[in-house]
N, C-alpha and C positions, 0 to 999 in steps of 0.2 A: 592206231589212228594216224601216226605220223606216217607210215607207208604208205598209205593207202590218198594222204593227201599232197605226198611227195608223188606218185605216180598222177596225180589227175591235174600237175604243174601245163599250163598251157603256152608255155613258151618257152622254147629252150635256152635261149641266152639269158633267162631269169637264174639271179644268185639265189640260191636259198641254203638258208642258215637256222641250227639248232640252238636255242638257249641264246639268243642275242641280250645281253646284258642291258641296261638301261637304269643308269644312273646307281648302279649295285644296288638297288632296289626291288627288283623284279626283271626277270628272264622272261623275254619273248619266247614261246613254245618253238614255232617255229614264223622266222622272218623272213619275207619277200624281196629282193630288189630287183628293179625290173622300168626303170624311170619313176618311179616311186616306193615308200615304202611302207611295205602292207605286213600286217602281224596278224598270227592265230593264236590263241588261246587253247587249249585243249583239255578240258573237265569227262575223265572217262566217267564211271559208275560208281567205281571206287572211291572217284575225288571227293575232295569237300570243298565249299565255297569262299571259305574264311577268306584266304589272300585277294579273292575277284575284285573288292572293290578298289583297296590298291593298287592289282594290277590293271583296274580299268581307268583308275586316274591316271599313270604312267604312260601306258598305249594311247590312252585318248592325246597326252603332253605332247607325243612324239609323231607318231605314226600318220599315214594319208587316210589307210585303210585299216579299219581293224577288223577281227571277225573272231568270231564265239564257234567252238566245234565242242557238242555237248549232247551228253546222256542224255535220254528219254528222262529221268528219274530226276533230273535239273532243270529241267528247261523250265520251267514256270520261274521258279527262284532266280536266275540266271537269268531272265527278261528284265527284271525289276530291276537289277542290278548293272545292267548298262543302258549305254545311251545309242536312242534314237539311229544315227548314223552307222550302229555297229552291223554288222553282216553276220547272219545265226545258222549253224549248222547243224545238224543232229544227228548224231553217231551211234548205230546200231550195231552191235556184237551178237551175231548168229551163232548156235551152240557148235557150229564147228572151229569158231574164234574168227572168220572172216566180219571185217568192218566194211559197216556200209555207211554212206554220208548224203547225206538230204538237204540241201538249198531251203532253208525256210525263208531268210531274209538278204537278198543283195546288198555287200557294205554301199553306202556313202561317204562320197569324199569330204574328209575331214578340214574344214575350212576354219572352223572357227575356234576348237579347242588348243591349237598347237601352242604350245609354252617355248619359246625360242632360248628361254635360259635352262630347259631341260634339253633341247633339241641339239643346243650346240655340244652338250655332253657324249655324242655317240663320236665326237674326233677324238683321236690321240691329239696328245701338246702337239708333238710334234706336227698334224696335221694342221690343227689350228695354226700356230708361227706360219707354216708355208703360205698358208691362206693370206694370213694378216700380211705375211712379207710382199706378197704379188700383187698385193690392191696399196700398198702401201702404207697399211696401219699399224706395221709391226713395231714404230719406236715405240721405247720406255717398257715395253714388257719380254721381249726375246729372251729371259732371266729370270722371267716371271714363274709362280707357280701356274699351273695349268686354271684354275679357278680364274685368274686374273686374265689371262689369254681366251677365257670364254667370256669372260665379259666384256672383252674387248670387241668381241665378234657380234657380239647382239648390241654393242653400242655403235658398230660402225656401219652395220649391214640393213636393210628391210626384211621382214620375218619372209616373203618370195624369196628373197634375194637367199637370206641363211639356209629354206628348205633347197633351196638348186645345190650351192655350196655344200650343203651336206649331203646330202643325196648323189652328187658328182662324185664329192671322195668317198664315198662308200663303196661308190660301186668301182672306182680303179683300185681299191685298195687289193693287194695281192697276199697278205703278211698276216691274214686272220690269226689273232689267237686263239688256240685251240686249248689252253690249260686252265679257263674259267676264270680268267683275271678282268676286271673289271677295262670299260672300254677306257 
């Protein structure tokens, strides 16, 4: 499934990313960035549903865009289980193992569920300090642990203002961790 929706990527300057971490709670399957930032989910046949509903409280916390890429054999259960604005895909496995992907539902932009005390979680400290240092919010925490440097970002900022801010440094960021460490 991931091939197959990494090839049908409609914009080439779009970053996309496997297993994007979020809050070491659950892993975006695969994440979008692209002036926003869009998540899939991906439930083959095999899957089971147990983790969905946590991972669709996280995605819904974070993300602009989310979207469901799901078995024939899920799809009813997996309706129920997200919301409204999620975007539904349904992934067929031909017996020559070629996937196919179907458009059931267009995401919606996510406006109303973003949690800005989970959202500032996708910075490193260090990105946070830069941030906080160049708007000039950085006294008293530069020493801080990281928890206290996000809170300092969602008490200085507008939840617009944090989704730019974080979605800017995502997308300059050059320095991806590849060894599954949390962000």
């Amino acid at each position: 499934m991931r091939s197959t929706l990494k090839r049908r990527k409609e914009n080439e300057s779009a970053l996309i990313m496997d297993e994007l971490d979020l809050c070491g709670e659950v892993r975006v399957d695969i994440a979008v960035l692209n002036g926003h930032i869009s998540g899939y989910e991906l439930k083959s046949a095999s899957d089971n549903l147990k983790r969905l509903p946590k991972q669709v409280r996280y995605y819904s916390a974070v993300l602009d865009y989310c979207n469901l890429v799901v078995a024939e054999n899920h799809l009813d259960e997996a309706l129920g289980m997200i919301h409204d604005f999620w975007g539904v895909y349904i992934a067929r496995q031909t017996g020559d193992g070629r996937t196919f992907i179907r458009k059931l539902r267009n995401p919606k932009s996510n406006k109303s569920n973003i949690d800005p005390r989970v959202l500032v979680q996708l910075l490193w400290r260090d990105e946070t300090i830069d941030i906080l240092t160049r708007y000039g919010f950085d006294r008293g925490v530069r020493s801080k642990p990281k928890a206290v440097c996000w809170d300092r970002m969602v008490d200085s900022f507008s939840l617009p203002q944090l989704r730019k801010l974080v979605r800017t440094q995502l997308e300059a960021r050059t320095n991806w961790r590849t060894d599954g460490t949390s962000l």
